[in-house]
N, CA, C and O atoms as a Tinker XYZ file with bonds, in Angstrom:
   424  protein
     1  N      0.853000   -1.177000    0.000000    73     2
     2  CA     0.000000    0.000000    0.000000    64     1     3
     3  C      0.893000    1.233000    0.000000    63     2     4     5
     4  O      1.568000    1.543000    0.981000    81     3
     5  N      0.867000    2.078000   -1.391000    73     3     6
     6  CA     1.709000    3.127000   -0.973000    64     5     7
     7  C      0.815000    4.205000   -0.328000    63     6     8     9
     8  O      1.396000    5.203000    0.100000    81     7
     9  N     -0.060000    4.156000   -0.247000    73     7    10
    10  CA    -1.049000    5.128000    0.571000    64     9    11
    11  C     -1.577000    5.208000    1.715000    63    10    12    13
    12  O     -1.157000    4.241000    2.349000    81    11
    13  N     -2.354000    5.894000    2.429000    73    11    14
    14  CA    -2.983000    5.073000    3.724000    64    13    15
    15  C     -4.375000    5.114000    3.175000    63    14    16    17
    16  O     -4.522000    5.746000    2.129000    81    15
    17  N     -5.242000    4.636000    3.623000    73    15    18
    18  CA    -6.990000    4.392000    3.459000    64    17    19
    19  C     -7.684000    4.250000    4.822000    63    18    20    21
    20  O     -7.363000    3.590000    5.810000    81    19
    21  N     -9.040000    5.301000    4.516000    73    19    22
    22  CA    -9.784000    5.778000    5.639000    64    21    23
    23  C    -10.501000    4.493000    5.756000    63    22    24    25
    24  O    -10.505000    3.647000    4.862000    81    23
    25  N    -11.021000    4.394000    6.730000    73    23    26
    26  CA   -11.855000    3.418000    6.859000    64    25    27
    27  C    -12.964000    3.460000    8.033000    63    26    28    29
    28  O    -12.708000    4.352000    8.842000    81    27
    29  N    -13.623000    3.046000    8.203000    73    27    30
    30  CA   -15.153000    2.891000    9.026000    64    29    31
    31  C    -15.028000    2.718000   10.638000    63    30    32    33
    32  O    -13.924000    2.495000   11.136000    81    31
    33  N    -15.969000    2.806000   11.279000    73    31    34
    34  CA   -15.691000    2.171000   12.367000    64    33    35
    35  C    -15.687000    0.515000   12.214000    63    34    36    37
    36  O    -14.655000   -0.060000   12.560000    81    35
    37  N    -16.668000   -0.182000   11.769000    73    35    38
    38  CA   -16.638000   -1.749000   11.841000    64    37    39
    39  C    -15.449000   -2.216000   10.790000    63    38    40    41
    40  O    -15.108000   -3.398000   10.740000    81    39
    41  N    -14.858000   -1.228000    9.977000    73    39    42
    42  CA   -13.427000   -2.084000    9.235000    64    41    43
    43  C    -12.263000   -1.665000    9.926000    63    42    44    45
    44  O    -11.194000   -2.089000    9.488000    81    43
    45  N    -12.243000   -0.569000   11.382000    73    43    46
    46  CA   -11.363000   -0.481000   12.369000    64    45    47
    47  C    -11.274000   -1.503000   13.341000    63    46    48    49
    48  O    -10.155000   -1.895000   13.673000    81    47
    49  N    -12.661000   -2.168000   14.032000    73    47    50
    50  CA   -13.103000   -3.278000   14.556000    64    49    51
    51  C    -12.227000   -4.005000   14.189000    63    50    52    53
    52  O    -11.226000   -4.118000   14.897000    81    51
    53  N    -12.311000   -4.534000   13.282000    73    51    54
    54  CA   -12.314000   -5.738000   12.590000    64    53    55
    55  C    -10.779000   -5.770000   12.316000    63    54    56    57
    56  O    -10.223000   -6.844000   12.542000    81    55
    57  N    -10.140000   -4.895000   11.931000    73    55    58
    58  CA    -8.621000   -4.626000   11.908000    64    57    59
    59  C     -7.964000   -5.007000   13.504000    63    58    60    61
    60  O     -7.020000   -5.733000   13.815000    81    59
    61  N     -8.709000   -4.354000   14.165000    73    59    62
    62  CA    -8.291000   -4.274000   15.642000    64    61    63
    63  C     -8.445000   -6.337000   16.555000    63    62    64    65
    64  O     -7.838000   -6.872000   17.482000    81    63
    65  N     -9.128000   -6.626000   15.977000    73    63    66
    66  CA    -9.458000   -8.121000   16.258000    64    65    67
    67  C     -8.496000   -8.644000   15.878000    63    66    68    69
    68  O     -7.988000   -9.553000   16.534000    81    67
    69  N     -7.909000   -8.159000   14.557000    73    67    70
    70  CA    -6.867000   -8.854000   13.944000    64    69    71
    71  C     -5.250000   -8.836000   14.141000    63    70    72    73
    72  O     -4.306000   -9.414000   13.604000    81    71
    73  N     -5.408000   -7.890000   15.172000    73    71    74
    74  CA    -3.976000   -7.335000   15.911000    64    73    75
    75  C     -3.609000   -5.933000   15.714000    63    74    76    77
    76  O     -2.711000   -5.544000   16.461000    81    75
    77  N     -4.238000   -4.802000   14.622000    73    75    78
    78  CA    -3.560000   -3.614000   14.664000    64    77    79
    79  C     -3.306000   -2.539000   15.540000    63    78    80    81
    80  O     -3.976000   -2.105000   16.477000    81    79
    81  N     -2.524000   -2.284000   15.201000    73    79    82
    82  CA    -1.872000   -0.949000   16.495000    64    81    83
    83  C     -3.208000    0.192000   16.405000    63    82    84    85
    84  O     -3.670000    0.369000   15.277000    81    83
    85  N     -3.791000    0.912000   17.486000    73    83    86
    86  CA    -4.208000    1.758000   17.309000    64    85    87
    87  C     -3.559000    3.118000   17.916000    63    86    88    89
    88  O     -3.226000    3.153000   19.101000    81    87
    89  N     -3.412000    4.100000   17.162000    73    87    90
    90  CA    -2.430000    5.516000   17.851000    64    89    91
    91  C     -3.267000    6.835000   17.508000    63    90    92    93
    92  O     -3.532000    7.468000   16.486000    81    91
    93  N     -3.618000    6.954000   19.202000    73    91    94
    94  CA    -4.190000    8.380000   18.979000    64    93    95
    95  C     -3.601000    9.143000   18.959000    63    94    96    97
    96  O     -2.740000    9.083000   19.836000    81    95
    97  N     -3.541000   10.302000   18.123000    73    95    98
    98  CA    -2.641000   11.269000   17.746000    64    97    99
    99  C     -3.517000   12.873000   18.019000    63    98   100   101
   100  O     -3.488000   13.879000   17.309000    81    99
   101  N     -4.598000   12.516000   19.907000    73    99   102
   102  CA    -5.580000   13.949000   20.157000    64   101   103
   103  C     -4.206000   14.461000   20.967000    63   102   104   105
   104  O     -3.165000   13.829000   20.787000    81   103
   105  N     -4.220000   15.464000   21.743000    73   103   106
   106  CA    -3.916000   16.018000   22.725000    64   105   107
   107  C     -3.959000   15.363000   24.294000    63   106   108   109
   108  O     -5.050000   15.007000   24.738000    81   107
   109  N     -2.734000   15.219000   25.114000    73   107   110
   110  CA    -2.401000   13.891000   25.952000    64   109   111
   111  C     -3.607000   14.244000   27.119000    63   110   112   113
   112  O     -3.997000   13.323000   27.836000    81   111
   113  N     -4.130000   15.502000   27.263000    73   111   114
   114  CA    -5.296000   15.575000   27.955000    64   113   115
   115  C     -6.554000   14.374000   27.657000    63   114   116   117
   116  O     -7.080000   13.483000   28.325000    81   115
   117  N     -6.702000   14.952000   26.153000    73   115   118
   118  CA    -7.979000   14.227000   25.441000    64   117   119
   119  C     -7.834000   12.513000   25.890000    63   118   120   121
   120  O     -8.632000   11.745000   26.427000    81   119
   121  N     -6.604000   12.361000   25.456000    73   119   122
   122  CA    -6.051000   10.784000   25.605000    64   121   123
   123  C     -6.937000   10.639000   26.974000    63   122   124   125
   124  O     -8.022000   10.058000   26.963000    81   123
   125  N     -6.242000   11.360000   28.434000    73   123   126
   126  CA    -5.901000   10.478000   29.039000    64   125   127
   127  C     -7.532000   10.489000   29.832000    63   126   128   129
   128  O     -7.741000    9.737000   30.785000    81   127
   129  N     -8.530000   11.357000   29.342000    73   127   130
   130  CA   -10.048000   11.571000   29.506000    64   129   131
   131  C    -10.420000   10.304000   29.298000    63   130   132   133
   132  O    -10.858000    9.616000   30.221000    81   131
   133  N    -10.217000    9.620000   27.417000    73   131   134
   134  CA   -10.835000    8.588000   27.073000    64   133   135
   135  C     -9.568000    8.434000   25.703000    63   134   136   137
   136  O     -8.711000    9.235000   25.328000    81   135
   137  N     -9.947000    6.966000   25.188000    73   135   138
   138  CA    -9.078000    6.624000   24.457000    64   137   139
   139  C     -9.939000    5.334000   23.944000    63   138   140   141
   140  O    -10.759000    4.869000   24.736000    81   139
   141  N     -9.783000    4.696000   22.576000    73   139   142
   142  CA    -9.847000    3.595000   22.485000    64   141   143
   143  C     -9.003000    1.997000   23.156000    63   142   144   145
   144  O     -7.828000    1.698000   22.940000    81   143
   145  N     -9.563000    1.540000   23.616000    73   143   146
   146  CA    -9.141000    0.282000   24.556000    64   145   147
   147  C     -7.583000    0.066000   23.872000    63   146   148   149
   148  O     -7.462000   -0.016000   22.650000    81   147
   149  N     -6.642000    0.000000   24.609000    73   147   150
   150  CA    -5.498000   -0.298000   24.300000    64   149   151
   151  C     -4.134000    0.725000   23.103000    63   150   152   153
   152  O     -3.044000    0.440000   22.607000    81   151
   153  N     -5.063000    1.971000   23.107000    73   151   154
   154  CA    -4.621000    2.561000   21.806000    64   153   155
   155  C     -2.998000    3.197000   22.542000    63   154   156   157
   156  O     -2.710000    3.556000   23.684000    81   155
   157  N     -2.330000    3.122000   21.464000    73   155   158
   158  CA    -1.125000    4.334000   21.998000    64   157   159
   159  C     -1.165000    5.579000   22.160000    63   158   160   161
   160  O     -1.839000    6.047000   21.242000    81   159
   161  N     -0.764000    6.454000   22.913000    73   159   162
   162  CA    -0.925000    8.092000   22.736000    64   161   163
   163  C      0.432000    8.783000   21.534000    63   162   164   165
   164  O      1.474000    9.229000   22.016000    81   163
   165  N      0.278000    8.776000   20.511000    73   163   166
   166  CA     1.282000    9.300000   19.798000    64   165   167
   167  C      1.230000   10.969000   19.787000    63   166   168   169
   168  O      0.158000   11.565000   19.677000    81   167
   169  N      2.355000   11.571000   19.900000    73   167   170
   170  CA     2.714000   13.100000   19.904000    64   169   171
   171  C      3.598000   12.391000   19.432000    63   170   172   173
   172  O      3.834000   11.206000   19.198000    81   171
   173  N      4.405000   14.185000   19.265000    73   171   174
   174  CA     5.766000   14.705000   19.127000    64   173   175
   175  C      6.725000   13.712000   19.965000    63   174   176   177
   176  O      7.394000   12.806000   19.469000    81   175
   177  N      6.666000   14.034000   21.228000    73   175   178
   178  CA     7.212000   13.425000   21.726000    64   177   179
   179  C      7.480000   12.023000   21.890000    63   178   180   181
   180  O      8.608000   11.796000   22.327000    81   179
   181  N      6.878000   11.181000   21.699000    73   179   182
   182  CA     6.929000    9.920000   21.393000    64   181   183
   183  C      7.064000    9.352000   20.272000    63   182   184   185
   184  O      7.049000    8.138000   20.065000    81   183
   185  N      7.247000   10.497000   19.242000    73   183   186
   186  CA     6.823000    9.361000   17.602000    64   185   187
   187  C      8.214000    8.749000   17.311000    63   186   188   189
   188  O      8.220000    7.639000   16.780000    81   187
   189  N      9.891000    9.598000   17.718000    73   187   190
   190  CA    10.626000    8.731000   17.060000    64   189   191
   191  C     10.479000    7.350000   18.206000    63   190   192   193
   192  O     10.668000    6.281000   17.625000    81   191
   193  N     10.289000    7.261000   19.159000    73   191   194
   194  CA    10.462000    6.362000   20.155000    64   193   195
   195  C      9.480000    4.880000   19.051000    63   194   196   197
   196  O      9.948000    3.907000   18.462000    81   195
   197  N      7.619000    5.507000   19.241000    73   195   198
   198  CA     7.311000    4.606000   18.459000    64   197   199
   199  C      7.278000    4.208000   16.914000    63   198   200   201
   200  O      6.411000    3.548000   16.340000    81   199
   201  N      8.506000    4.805000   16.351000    73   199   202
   202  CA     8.683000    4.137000   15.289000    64   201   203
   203  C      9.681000    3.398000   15.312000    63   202   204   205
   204  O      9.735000    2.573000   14.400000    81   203
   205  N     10.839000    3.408000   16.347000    73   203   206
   206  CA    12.119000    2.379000   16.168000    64   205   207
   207  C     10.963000    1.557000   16.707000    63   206   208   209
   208  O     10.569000    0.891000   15.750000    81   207
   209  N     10.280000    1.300000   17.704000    73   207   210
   210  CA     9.946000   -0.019000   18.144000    64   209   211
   211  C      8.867000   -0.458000   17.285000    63   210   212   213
   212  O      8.818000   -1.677000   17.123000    81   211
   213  N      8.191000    0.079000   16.828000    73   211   214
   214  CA     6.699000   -0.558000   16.374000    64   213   215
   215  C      6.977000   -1.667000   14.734000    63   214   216   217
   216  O      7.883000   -1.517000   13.914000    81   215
   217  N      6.191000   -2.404000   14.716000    73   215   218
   218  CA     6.704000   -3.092000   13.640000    64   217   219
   219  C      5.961000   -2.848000   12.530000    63   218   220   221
   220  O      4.836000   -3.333000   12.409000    81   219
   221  N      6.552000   -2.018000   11.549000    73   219   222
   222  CA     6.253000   -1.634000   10.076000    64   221   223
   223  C      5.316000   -2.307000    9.497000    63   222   224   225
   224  O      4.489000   -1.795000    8.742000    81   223
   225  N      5.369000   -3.724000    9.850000    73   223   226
   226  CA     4.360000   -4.697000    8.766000    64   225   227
   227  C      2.877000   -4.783000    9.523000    63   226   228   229
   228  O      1.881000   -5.248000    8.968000    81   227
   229  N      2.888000   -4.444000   10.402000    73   227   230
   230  CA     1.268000   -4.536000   11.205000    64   229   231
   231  C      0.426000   -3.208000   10.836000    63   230   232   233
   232  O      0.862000   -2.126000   10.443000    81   231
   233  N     -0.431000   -3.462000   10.992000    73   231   234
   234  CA    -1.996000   -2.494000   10.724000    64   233   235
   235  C     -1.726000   -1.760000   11.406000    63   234   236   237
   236  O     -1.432000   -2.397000   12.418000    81   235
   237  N     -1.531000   -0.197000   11.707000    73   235   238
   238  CA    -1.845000    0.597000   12.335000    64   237   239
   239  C     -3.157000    1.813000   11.696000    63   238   240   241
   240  O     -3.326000    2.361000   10.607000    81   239
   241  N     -3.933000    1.842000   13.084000    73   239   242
   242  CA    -4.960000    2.750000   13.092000    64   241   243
   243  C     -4.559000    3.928000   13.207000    63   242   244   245
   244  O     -3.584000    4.001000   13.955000    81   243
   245  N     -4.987000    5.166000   12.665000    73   243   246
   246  CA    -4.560000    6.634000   13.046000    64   245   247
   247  C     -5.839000    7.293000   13.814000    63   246   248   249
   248  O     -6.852000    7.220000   13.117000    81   247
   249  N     -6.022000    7.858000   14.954000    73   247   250
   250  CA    -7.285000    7.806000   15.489000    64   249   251
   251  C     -6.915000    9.630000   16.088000    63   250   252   253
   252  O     -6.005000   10.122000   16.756000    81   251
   253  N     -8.353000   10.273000   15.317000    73   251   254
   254  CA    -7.685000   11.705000   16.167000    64   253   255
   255  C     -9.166000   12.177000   16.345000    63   254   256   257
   256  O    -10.111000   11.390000   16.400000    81   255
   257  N     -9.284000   13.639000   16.434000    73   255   258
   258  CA   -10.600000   14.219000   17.349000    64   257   259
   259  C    -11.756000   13.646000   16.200000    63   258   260   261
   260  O    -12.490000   12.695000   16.470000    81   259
   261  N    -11.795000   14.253000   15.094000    73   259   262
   262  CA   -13.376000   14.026000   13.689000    64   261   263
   263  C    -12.546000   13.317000   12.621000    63   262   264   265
   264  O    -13.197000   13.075000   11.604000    81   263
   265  N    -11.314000   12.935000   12.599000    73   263   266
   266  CA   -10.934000   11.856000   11.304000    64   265   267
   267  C    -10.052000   12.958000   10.047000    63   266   268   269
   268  O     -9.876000   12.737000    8.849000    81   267
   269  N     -9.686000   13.993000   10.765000    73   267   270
   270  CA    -8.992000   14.838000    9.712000    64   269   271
   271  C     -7.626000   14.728000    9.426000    63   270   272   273
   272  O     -6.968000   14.340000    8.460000    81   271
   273  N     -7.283000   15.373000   11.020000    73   271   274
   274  CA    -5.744000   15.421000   11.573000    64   273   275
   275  C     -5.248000   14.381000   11.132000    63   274   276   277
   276  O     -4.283000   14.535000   10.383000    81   275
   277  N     -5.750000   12.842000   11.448000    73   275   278
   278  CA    -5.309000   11.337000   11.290000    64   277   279
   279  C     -5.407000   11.378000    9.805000    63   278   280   281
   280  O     -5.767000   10.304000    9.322000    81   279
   281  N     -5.147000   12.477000    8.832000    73   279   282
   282  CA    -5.111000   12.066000    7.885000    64   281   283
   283  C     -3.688000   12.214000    7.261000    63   282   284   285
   284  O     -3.148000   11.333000    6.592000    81   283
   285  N     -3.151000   13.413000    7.553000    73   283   286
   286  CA    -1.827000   13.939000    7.263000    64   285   287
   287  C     -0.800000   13.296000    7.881000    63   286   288   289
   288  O      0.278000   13.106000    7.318000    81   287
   289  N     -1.210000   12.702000    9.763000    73   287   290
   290  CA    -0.420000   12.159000   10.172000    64   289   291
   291  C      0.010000   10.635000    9.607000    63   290   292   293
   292  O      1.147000   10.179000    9.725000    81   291
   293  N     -1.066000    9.964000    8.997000    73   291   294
   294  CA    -1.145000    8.776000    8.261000    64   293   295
   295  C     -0.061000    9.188000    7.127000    63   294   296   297
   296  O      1.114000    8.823000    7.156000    81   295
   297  N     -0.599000    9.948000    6.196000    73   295   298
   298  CA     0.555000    9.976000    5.263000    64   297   299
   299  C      1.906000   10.190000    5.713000    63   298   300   301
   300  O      2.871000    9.592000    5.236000    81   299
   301  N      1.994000   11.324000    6.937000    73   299   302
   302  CA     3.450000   11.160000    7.369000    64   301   303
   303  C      4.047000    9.632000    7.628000    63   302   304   305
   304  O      5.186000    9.285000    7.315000    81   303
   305  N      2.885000    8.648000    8.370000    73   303   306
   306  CA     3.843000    7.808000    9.046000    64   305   307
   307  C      3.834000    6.806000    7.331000    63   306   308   309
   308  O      5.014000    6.581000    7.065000    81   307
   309  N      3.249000    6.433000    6.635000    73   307   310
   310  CA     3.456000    5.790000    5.600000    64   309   311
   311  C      4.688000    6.032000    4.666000    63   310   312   313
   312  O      5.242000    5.206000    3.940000    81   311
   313  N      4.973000    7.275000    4.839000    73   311   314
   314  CA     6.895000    8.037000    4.193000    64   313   315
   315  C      7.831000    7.259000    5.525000    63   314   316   317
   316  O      8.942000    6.911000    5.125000    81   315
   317  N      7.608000    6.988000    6.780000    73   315   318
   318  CA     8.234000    6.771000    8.141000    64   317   319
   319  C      8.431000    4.867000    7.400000    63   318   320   321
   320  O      9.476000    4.226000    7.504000    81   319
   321  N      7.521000    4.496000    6.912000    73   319   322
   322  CA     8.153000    3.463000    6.233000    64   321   323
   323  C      7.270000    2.320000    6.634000    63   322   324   325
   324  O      7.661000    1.170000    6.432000    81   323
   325  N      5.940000    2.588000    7.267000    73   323   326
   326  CA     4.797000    2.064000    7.585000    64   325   327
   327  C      4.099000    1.370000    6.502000    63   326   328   329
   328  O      3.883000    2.128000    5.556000    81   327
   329  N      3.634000    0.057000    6.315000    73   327   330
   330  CA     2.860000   -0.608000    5.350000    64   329   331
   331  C      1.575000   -0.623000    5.130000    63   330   332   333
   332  O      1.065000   -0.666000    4.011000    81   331
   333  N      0.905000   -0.583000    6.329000    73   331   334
   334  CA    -1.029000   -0.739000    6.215000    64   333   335
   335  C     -0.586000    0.720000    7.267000    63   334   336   337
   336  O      0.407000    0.935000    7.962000    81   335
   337  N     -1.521000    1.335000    7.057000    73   335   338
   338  CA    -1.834000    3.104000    7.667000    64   337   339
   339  C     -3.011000    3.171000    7.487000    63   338   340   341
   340  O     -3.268000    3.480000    6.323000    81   339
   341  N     -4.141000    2.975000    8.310000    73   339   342
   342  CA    -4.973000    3.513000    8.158000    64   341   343
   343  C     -5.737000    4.989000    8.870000    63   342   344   345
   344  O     -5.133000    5.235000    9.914000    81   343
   345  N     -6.733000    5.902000    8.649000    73   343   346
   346  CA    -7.359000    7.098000    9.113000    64   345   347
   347  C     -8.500000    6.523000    9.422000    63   346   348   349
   348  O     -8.845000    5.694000    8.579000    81   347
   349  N     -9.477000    6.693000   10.636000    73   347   350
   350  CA   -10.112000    6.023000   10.818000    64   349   351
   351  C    -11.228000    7.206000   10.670000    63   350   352   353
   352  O    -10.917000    8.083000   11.476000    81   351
   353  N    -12.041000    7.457000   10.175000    73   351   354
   354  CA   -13.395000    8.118000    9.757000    64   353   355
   355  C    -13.672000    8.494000   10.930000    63   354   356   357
   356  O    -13.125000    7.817000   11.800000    81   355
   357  N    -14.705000    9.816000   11.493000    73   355   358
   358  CA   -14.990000   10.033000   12.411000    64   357   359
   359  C    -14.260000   10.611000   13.471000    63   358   360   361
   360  O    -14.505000   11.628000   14.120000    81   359
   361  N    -13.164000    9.670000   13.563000    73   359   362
   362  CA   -12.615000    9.581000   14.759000    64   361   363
   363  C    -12.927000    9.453000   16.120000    63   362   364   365
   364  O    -14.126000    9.243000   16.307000    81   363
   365  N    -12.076000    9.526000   17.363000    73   363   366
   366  CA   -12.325000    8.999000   18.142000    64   365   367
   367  C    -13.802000    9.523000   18.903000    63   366   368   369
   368  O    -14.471000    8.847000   19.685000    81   367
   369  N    -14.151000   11.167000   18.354000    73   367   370
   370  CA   -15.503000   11.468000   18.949000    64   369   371
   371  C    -16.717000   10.333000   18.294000    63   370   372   373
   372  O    -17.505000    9.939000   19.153000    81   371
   373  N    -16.914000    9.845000   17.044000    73   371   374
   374  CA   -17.472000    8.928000   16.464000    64   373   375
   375  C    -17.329000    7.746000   17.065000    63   374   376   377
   376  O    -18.321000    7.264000   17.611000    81   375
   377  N    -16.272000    7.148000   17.088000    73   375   378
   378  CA   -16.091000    5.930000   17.850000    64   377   379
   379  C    -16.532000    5.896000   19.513000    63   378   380   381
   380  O    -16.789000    4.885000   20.167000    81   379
   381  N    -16.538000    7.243000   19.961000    73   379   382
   382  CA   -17.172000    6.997000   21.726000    64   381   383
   383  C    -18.555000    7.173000   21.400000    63   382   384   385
   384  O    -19.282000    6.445000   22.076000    81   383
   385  N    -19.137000    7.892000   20.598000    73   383   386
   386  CA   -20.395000    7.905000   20.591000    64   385   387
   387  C    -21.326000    6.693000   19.959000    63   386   388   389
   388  O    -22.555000    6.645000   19.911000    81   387
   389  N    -20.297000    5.668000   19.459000    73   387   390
   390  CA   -21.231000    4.338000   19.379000    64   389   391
   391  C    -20.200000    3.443000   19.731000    63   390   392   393
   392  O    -19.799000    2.674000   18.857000    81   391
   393  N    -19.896000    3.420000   20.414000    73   391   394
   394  CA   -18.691000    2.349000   21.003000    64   393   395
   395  C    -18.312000    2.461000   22.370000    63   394   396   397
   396  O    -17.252000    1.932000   22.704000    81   395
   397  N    -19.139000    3.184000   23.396000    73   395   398
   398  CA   -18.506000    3.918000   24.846000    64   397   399
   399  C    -17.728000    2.153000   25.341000    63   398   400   401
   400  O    -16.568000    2.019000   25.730000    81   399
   401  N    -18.554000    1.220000   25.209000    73   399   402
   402  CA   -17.794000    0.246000   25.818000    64   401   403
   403  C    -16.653000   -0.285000   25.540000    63   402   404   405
   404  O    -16.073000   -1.042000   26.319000    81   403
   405  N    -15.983000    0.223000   23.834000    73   403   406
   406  CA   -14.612000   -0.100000   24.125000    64   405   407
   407  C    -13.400000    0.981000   24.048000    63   406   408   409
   408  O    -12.426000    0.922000   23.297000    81   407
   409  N    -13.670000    1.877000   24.910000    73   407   410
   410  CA   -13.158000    3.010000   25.537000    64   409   411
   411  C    -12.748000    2.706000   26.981000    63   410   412   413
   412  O    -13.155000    1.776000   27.677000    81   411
   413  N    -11.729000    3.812000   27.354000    73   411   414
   414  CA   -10.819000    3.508000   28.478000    64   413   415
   415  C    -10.161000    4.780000   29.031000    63   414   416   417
   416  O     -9.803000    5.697000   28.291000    81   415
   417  N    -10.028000    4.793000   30.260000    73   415   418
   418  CA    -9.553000    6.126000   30.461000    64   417   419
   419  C     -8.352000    5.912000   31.153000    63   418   420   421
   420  O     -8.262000    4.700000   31.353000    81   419
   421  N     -7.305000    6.561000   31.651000    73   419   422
   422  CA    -6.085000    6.316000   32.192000    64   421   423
   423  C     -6.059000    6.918000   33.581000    63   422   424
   424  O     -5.047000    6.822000   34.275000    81   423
């Protein structure tokens, strides 16, 4: 995939069943309010960290406030040398508003 591709909430699901990384890329406030179950908090500060470790060939989700931001950051991380990138539609306000149960707060 040289691109990344938006995708739905139930083809994020369904990615996520299958092992992909999910990385919210809101503000570490927003994160630490609510988050999708297990997601990473990606900033600045953390991105070179999670790109030496994260493994290139797995699904990662891009998850941000309405599905915009996660769009640019997707293309950034797909140049970072990322294979499946996806933007997840909505974003994470979409995903709490029909999904509160697989949400998590810190």
């Amino acid at each position: 995939m040289d691109n990344f591709e938006c995708i739905n909430i139930a083809q994020a699901e369904q990615l996520i069943a299958e092992g992909a990384v999910v990385a919210d890329i809101r503000d570490p406030q927003s994160y630490q309010e609510s988050h999708i179950i297990n997601a990473v908090h990606l900033s600045n500060d953390s991105l070179h960290e999670f790109t030496q470790s994260a493994d290139m060939d797995a699904p990662l989700i891009i998850c941000c406030y309405h599905g915009f931001s996660s769009q640019s950051a997707a293309g950034f991380l797909i140049q970072q040398g990322f294979d499946q990138v996806y933007s997840l539609d909505g974003g994470f306000e979409l995903w709490q508003a029909s999904r509160p149960d697989q949400c998590s707060s810190d």
